[in-house]
Structures are given as C-alpha cells and as structure tokens.
C-alpha positions in Angstrom: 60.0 -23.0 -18.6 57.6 -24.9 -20.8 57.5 -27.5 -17.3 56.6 -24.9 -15.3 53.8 -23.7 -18.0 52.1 -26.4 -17.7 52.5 -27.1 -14.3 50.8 -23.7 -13.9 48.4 -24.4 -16.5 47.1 -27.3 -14.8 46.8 -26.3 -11.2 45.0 -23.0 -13.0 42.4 -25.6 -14.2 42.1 -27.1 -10.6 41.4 -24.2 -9.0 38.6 -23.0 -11.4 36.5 -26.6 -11.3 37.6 -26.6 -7.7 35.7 -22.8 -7.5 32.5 -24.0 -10.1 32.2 -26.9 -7.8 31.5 -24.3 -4.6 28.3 -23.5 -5.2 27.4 -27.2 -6.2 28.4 -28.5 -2.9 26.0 -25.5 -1.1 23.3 -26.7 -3.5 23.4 -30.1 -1.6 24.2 -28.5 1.3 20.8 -26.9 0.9 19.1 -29.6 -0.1 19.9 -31.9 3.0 19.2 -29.4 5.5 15.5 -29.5 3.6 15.2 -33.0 3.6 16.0 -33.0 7.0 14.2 -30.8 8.5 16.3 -28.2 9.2 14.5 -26.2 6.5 11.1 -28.0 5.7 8.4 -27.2 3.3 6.1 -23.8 3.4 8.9 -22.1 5.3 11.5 -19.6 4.9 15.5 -19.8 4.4 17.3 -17.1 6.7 18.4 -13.9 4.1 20.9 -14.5 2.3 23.7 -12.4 4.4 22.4 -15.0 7.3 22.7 -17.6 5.4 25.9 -17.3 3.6 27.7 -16.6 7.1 25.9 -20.0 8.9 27.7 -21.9 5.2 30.8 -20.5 5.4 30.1 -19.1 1.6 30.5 -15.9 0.1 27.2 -14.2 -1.0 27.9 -14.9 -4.6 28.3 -18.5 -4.1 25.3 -18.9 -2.2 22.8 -16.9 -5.3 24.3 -19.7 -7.7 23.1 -22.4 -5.1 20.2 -20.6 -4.9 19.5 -20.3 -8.6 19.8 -23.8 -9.3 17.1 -24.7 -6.4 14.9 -22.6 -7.8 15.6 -24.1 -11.5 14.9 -27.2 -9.7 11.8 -25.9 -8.3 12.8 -26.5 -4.7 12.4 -23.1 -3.7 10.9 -20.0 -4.8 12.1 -16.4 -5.0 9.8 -13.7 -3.8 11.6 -10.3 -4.6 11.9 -8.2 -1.1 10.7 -11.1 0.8 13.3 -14.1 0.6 13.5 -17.4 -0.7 10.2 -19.6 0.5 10.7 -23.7 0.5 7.9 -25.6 -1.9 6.3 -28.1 0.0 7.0 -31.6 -2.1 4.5 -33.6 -1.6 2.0 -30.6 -2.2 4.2 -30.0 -6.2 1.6 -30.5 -8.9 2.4 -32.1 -12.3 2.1 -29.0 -14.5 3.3 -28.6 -18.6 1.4 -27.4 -21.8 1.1 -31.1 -23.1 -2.9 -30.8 -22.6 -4.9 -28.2 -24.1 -6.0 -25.5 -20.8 -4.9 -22.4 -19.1 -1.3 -21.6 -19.8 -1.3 -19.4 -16.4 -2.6 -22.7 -14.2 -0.4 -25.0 -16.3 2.6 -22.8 -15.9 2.5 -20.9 -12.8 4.1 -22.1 -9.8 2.2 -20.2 -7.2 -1.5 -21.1 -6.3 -3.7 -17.9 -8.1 -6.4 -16.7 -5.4 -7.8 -13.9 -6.9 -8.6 -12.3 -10.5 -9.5 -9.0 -11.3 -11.3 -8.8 -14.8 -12.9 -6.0 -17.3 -13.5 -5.5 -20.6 -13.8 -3.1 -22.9 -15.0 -3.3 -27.1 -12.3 -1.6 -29.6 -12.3 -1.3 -33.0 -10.0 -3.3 -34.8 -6.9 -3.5 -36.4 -5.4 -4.4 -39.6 -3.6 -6.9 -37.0 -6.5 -7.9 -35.8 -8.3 -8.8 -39.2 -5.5 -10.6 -40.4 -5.0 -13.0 -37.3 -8.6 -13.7 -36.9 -9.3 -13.6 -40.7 -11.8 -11.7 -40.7 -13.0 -7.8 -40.9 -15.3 -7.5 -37.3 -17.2 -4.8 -36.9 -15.9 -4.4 -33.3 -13.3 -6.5 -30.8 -13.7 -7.5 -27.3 -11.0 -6.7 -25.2 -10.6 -8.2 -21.5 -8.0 -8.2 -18.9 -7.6 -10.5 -16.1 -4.9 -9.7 -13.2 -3.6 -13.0 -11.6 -3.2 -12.3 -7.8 -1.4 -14.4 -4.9 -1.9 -13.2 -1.5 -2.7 -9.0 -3.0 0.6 -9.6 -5.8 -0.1 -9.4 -9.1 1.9 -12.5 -10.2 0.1 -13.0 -14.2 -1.5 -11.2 -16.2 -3.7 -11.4 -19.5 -5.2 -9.8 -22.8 -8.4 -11.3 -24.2 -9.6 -10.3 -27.8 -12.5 -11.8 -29.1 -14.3 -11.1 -32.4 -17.6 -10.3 -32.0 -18.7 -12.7 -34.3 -16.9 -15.5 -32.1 -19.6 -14.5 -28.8 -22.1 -16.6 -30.3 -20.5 -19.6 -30.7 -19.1 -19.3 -27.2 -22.3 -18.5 -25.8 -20.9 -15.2 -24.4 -23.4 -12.4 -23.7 -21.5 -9.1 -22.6 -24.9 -8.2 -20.6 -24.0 -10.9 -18.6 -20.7 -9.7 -17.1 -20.5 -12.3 -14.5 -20.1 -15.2 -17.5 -16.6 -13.6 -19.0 -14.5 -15.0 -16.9 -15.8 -18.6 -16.7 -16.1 -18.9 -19.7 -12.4 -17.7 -21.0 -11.1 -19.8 -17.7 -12.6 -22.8 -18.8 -15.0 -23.0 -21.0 -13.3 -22.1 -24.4 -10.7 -24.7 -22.8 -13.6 -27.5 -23.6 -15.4 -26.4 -26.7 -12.2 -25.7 -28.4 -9.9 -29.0 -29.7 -6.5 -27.1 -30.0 -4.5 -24.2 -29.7 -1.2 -22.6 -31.2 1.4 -21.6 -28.2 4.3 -19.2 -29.2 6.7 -18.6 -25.8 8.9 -15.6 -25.4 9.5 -12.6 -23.2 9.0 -9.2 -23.2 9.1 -6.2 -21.2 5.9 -4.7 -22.6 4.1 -6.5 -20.0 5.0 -4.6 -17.2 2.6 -1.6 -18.0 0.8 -3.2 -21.0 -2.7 -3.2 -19.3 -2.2 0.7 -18.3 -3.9 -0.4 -14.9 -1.4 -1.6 -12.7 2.9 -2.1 -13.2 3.5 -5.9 -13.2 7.1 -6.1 -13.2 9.0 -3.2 -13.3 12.1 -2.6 -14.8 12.2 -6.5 -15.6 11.0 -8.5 -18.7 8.3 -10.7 -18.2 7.3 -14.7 -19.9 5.2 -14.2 -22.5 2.7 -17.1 -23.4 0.8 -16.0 -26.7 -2.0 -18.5 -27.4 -4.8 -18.7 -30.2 -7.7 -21.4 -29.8 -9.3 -23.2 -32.1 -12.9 -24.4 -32.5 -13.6 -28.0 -34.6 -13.3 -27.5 -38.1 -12.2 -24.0 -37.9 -8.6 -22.7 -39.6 -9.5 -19.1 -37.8 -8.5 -18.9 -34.0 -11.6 -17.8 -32.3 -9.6 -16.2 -29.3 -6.7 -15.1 -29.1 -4.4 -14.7 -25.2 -1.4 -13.0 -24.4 -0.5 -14.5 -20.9 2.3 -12.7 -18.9 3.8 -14.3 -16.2 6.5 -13.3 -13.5 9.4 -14.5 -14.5 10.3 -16.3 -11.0 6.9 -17.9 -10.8 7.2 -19.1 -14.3 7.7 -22.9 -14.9 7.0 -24.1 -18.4 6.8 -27.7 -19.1 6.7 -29.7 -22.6 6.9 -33.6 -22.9 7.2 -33.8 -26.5 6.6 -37.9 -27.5 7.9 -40.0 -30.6 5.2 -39.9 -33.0 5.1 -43.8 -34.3 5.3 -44.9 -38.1 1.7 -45.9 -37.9 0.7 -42.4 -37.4 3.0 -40.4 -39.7 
C-alpha cells in the first residue's frame, strides 16, 4: 500500500507540472508565430475562442499565455476589442528613475489627446498639512488622458495659490495650465516623492467621466519639490488603466564614497 502511495503520489506531481507547463509551451507558441510573422507588430491576435481552437488549448490555458505576454509587454489587452501586438522595435525605454510625468513614463499606450479644467477650492485640513501651509484658496485641475477617444489616465492637480508665482502660472491665461504641469514643473522642480498603489476611487473620482468601471485603477501619487524647499509645491494623483500600466524602477547600489 505505502508503494502504491507513492507511486500515486508521484505521477500526481507529474501531471500537475505537466498541466502548469501548458500554458508555458502556448506562451512560446505565441511568441514564435510573432517573431515570425505569423502575428507581427501593430496587428491583432484572432479572439480568444479562435485562437484557442487553431492551438489545440482550452480557453483557460490560452488567458495564462496570454497574461504572461502581456506581463512581458508583448501584447496589450484592450477590453472588448482583443489582444493588439506591440511593435518591438517601436517599445520605448520607460521607468520612474528620472524626475517627469509618471503618465508618459508609465503608460504603455501613446496619449493623443488631453482634456483639461480647473476649478479653485477652498482647502482642507488635508490640504494645509501636506503643503504646510494655510492658503487662502487651492487650484484644482483635471486632465483626462485619451488614446484614440478612450480615456486611458487620468489626473488631479492641486496647487496652492501661493505656489502660481513661483511657477509662473497665471489662471487668466488658461492656455499655460497644461504646459506648464506637463513639463514645466518637471524642469524647475529637482525632485519629487512617488507613493504607488491602487484604488477604485478613480473610476468616478473626477465626477466627469467613469474611467474604469467596476475595476480598481494604478494609482501614482506624486508631490514635487522646488530647490531648497521641504514643502511640495504640487501635488498629482495620476490614475492609470490597469492594462496600460507599466511601472518601471532601476534602483542602483549607492557606493561607499557617497554614503
């Protein structure tokens, strides 16, 4: 009996890495058929149901294949459209190593549109203690990130109003808000303080449009600095699709010289 046990026992463990290696085996199925050719770059795989039945595979096996070219960035999900090939020679070297937009650094989809306003609150006990400082009034703006009409990011602005003149921001002037938070805050400030999470709160947080529904969201919070300032003199919450959200970090030893 005990023979048998472990007879059993063992071809038990031969089946399960022979089922986890499935989907492994499609992955590279996958990937030959786009490196040659047979599914190149800027196009479209067949649906999945098509798909699966020209592999052989069940459905499920194909997602997991799936899901690991997209964590590889070889494809990209676009939720009721299909799985679209990136183009790699066109795949651009993006992380948060370098002060700049978290949305261009992060997002893996080329942004072609943004729709901004703004809007002056009073502030909060929040808001006085992250900037602090008690402003008389806060500027509030929101930018939709847009591919091809979809709203793939989006973002809160909130600026004291005491931080317009060192940015050189006149709200009269409506037409230098978003250069300015686009860029360039990016070169007068000399760092910032990133916080990454996700939340669900972004899919109806700007009360305009419904980013993501039913679906939490990456959430990039980031407060920039000006020389010689310990106050953040803006502070971003970017949301960003989950699917079109690639963060990157290439942390580097810090020598004994420096430390």
């Amino acid at each position: 009996m005990q023979e048998v046990s472990e007879r059993n026992t063992t071809d038990l463990r031969h089946l399960t890495q022979e089922k986890n290696l499935t989907f492994v085996r499609v992955y590279e199925q996958l990937l030959k058929m786009m490196l040659n050719g047979t599914f190149p770059g800027n196009s479209w795989l067949p649906s999945e149901p098509k798909l699966a039945a020209q592999l052989g595979v069940s459905r499920m096996t194909l997602r997991q294949a799936l899901e690991l070219l997209q964590e590889d960035g070889l494809i990209q999900k676009h939720h009721g459209k299909g799985n679209f090939v990136v183009q790699q020679g066109a795949k651009q070297h993006r992380s948060l190593d370098n002060l700049g937009h978290p949305i261009y650094q992060c997002c893996d989809v080329a942004i072609d549109h943004v729709e901004t306003e703004f809007r002056i609150e009073v502030p909060n006990e929040q808001n006085n203690e992250l900037f602090q400082r008690e402003s008389a009034v806060m500027v509030a703006v929101d930018r939709w990130y847009r591919n091809a009409g979809t709203i793939v990011a989006y973002t809160l602005t909130l600026i004291p109003v005491e931080a317009l003149a060192p940015l050189e921001l006149k709200l009269n002037q409506p037409a230098q808000i978003l250069p300015t938070l686009e860029s360039t805050v990016y070169e007068l400030a000399d760092r910032s303080r990133i916080t990454v999470t996700s939340t669900a709160v972004g899919n109806f947080i700007s009360g305009k449009y419904v980013m993501s529904p039913n679906k939490d969201v990456m959430l990039i919070r980031e407060d920039l600095f000006l020389p010689n300032e310990t106050a953040p003199v803006v502070c971003n919450k970017h949301y960003i699709q989950r699917e079109h959200c690639h963060i990157e970090i290439n942390p580097q030893r810090v020598s004994s010289e420096n430390s």
